[in-house]
RONURO-157977 format. One line per 4 residues: number of its first residue (from 1); their letters; for each residue x, y, z of N, C-alpha, C, CB. Coordinates in pm, 1 decimal. Glycine has a CB too. Example, Ala and Ser with C-alpha at 12.3 -4.5 7.8 and 13.67 -1.06 7.14 Angstrom:
BEGIN
1> AS> 1319.0,-569.0,780.0,1230.0,-450.0,780.0,1320.0,-330.0,780.0,1130.8,-447.3,904.6  1285.0,-225.0,708.0,1367.0,-106.0,714.0,1290.0,3.0,787.0,1408.4,-59.8,572.5
//
This chain:
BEGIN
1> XXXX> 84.2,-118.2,0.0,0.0,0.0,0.0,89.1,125.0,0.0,-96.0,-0.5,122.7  67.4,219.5,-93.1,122.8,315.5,-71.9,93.7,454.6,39.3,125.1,334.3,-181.2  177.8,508.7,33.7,169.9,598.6,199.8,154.6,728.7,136.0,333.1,597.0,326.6  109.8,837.2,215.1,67.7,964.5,161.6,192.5,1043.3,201.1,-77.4,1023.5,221.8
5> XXXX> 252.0,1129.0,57.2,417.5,1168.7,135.5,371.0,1355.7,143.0,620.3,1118.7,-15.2  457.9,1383.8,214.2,495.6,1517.0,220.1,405.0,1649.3,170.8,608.8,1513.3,150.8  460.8,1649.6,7.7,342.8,1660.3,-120.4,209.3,1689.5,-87.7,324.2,1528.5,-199.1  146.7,1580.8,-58.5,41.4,1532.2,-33.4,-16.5,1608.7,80.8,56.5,1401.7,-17.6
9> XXXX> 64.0,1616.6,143.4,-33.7,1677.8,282.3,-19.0,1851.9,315.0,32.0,1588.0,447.7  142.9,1909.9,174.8,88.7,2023.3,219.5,-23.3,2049.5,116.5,193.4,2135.3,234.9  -12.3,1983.7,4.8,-164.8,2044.5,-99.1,-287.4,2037.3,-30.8,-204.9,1948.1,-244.9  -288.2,1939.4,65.8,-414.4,1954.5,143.4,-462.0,2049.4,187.2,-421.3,1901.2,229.3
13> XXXX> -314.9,2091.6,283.5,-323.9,2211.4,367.8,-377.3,2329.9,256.4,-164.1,2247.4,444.8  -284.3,2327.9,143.9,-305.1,2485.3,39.6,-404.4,2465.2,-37.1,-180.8,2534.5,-71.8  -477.2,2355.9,-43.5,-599.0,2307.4,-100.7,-725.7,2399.8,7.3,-599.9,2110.8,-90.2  -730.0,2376.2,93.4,-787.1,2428.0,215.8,-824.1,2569.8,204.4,-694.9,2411.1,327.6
17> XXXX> -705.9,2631.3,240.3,-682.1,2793.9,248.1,-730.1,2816.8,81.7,-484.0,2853.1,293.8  -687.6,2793.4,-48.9,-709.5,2814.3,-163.2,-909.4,2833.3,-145.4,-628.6,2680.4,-259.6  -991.3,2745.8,-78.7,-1122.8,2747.8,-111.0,-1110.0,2869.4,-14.8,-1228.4,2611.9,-87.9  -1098.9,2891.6,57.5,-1150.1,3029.6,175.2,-1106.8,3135.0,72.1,-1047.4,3052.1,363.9
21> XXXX> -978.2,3118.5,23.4,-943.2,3283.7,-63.8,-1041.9,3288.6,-152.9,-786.7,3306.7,-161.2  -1047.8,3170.1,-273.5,-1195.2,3197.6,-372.7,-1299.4,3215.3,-331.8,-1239.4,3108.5,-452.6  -1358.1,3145.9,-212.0,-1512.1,3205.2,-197.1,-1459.0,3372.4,-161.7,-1626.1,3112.1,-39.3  -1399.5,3403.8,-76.5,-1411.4,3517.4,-19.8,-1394.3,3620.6,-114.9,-1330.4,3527.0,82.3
25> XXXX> -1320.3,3595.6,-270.0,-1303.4,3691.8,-365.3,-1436.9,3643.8,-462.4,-1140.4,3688.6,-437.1  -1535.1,3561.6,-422.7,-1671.3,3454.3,-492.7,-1656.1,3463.4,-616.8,-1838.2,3493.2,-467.5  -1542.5,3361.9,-662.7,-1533.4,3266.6,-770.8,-1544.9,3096.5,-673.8,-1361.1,3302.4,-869.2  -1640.0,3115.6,-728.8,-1713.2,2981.0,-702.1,-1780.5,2889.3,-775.7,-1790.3,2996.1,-633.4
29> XXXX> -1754.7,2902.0,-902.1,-1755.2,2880.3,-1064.4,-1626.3,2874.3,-1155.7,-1831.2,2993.4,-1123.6  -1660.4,2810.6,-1224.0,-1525.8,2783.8,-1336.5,-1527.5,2894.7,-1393.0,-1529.9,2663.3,-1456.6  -1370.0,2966.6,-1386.9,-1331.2,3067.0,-1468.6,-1314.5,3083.3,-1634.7,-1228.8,3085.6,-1419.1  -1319.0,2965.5,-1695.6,-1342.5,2979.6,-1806.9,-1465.6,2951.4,-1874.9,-1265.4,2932.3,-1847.3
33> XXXX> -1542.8,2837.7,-1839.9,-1723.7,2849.2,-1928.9,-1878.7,2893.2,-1802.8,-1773.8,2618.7,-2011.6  -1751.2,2923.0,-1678.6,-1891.8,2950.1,-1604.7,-1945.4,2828.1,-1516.4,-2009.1,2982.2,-1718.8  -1940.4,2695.2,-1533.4,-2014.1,2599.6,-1494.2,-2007.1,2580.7,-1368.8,-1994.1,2500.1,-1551.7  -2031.4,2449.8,-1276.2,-2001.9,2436.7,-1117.1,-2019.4,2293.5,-1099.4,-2107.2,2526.0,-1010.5
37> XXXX> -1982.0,2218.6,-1173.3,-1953.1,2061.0,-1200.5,-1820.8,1982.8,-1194.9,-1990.7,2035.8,-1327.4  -1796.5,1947.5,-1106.8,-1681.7,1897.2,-1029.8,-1539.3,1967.2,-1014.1,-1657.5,1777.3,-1083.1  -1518.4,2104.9,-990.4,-1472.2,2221.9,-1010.3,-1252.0,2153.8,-916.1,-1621.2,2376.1,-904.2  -1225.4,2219.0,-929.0,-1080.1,2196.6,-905.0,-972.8,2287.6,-937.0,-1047.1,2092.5,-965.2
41> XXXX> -892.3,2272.3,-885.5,-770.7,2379.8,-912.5,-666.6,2361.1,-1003.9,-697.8,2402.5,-800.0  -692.9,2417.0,-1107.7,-545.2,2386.9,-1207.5,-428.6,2498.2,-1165.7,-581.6,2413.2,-1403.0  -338.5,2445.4,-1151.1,-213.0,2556.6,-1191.5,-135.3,2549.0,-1232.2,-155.6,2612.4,-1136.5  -99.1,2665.9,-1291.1,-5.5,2744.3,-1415.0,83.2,2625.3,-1452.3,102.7,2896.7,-1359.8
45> XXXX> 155.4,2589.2,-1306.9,325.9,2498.8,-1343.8,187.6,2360.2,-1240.0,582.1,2595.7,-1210.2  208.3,2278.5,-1333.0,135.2,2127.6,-1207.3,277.5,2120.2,-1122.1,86.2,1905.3,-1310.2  107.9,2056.4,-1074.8,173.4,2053.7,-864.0,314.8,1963.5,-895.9,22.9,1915.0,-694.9  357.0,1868.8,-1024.3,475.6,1762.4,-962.2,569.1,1888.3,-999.1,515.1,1574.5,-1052.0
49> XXXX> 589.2,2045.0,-1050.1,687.6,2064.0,-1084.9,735.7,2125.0,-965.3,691.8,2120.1,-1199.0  830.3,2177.6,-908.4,899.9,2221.4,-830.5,858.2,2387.2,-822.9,1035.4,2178.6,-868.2  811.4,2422.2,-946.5,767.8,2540.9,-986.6,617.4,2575.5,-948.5,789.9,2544.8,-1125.3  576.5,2484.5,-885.8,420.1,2468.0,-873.9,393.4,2583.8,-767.3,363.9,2300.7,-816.7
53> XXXX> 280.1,2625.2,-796.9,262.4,2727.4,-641.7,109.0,2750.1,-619.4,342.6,2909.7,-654.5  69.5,2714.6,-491.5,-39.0,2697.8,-434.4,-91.8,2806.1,-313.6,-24.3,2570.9,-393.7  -121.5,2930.6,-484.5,-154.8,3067.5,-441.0,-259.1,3079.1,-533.1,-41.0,3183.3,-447.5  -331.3,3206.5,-461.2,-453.0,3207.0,-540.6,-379.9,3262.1,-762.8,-586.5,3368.9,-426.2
57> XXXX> -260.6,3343.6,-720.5,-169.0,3376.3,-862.6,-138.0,3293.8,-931.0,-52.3,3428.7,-856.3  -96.5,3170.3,-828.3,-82.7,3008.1,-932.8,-175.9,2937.3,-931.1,20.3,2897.6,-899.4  -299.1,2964.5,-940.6,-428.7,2862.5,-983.5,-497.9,2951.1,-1006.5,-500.8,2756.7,-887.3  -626.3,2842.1,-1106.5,-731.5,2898.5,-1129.9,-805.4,2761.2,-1118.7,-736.3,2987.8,-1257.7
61> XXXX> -968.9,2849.3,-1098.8,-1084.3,2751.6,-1026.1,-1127.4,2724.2,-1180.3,-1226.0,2833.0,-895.3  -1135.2,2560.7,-1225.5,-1201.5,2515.7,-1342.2,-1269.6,2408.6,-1294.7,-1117.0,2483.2,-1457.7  -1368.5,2374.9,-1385.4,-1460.5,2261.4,-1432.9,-1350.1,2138.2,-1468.4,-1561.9,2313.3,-1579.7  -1401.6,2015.1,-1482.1,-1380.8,1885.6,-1528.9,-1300.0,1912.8,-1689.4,-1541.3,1799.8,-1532.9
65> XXXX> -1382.1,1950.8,-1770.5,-1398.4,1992.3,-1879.1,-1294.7,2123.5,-1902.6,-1541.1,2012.9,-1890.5  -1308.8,2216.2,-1802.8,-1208.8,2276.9,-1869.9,-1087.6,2297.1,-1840.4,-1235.9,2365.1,-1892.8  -1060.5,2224.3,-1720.3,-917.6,2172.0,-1676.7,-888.2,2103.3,-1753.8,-893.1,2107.8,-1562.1  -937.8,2003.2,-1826.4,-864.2,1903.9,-1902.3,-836.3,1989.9,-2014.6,-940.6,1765.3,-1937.8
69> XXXX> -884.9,2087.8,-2085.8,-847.9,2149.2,-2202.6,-713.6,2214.3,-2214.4,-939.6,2237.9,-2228.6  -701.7,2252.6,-2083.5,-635.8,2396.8,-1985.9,-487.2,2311.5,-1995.4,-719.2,2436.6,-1767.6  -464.1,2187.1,-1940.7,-423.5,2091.1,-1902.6,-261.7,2039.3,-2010.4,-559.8,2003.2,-1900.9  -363.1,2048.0,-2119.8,-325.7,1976.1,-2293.5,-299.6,2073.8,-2410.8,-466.7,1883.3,-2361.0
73> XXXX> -366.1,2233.9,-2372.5,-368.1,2289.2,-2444.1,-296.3,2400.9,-2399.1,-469.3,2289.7,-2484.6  -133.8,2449.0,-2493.6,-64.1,2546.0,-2392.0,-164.9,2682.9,-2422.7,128.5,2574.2,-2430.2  -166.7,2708.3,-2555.7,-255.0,2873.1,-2605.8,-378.4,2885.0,-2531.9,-312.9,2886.1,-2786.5  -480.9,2790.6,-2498.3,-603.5,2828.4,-2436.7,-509.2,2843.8,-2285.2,-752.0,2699.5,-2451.9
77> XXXX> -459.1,2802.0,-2236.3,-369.0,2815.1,-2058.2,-307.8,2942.4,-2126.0,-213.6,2654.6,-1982.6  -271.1,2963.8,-2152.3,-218.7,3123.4,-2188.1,-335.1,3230.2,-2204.3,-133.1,3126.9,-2340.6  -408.4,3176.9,-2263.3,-484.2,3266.6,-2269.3,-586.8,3375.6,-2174.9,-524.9,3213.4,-2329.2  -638.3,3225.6,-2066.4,-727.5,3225.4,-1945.0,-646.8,3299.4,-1871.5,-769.2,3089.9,-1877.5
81> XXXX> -490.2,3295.1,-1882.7,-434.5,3350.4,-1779.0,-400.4,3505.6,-1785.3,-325.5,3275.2,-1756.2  -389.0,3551.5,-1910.3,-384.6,3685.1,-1931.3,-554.7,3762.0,-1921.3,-307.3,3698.7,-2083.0  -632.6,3646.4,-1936.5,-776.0,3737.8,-1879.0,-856.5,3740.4,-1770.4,-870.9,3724.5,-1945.8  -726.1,3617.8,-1681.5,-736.3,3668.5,-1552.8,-656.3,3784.3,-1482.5,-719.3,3570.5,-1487.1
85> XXXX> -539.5,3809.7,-1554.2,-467.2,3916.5,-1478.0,-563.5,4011.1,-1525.6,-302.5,3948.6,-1508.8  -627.8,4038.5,-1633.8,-661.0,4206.3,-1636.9,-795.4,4192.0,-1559.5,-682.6,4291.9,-1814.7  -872.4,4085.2,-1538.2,-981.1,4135.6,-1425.9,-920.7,4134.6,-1316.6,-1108.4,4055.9,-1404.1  -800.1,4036.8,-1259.1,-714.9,4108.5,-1132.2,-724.1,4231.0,-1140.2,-567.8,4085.8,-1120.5
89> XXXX> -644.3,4315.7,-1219.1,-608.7,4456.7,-1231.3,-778.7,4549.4,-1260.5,-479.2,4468.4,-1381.5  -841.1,4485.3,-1274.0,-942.8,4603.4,-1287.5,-1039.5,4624.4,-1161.7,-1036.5,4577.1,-1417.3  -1030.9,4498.0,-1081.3,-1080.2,4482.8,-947.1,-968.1,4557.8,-824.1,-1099.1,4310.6,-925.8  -859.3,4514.4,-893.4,-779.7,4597.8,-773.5,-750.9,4740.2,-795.2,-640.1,4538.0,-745.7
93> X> -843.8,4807.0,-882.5,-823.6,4954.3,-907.1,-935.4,4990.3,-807.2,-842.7,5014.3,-1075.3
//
């Protein structure tokens, strides 16, 4: 049986804190089609890279569906991510 390492338990932890920051900024819906069907956190660099970061700046809240797109597809992940910085920037004005 395998054992739950390290990894594992701080994503829990930043898994955790990550839902309190989104509701409290209420994205509580997938950022790219809107939906609320088995919703999850993609980010920018995945969690195995060393580069991974488990901030609300390194994720975004997606659907099933559009994580997997997000996932496979570098131009649509580029894309979502530059139209999340400018509603960052227009909310933090």
């Amino acid at each position: 049986m395998l054992k739950a390492g390290k990894k594992f338990f701080e994503w829990q932890v930043a898994k955790a804190r990550l839902i309190k920051e989104y509701q409290q900024k209420r994205i509580t819906r997938c950022e790219r089609c809107g939906g609320n069907f088995m919703l999850s956190f993609h980010h920018f660099n995945k969690r195995s890279s060393c580069k991974a970061e488990h901030t609300f700046e390194g994720t975004r809240l997606l659907c099933a569906v559009c994580h997997n797109i997000c996932e496979y597809n570098k131009e649509e992940n580029a894309q979502l991510l530059s139209v999340r910085k400018k509603r960052h920037l227009k909310k933090s004005k």
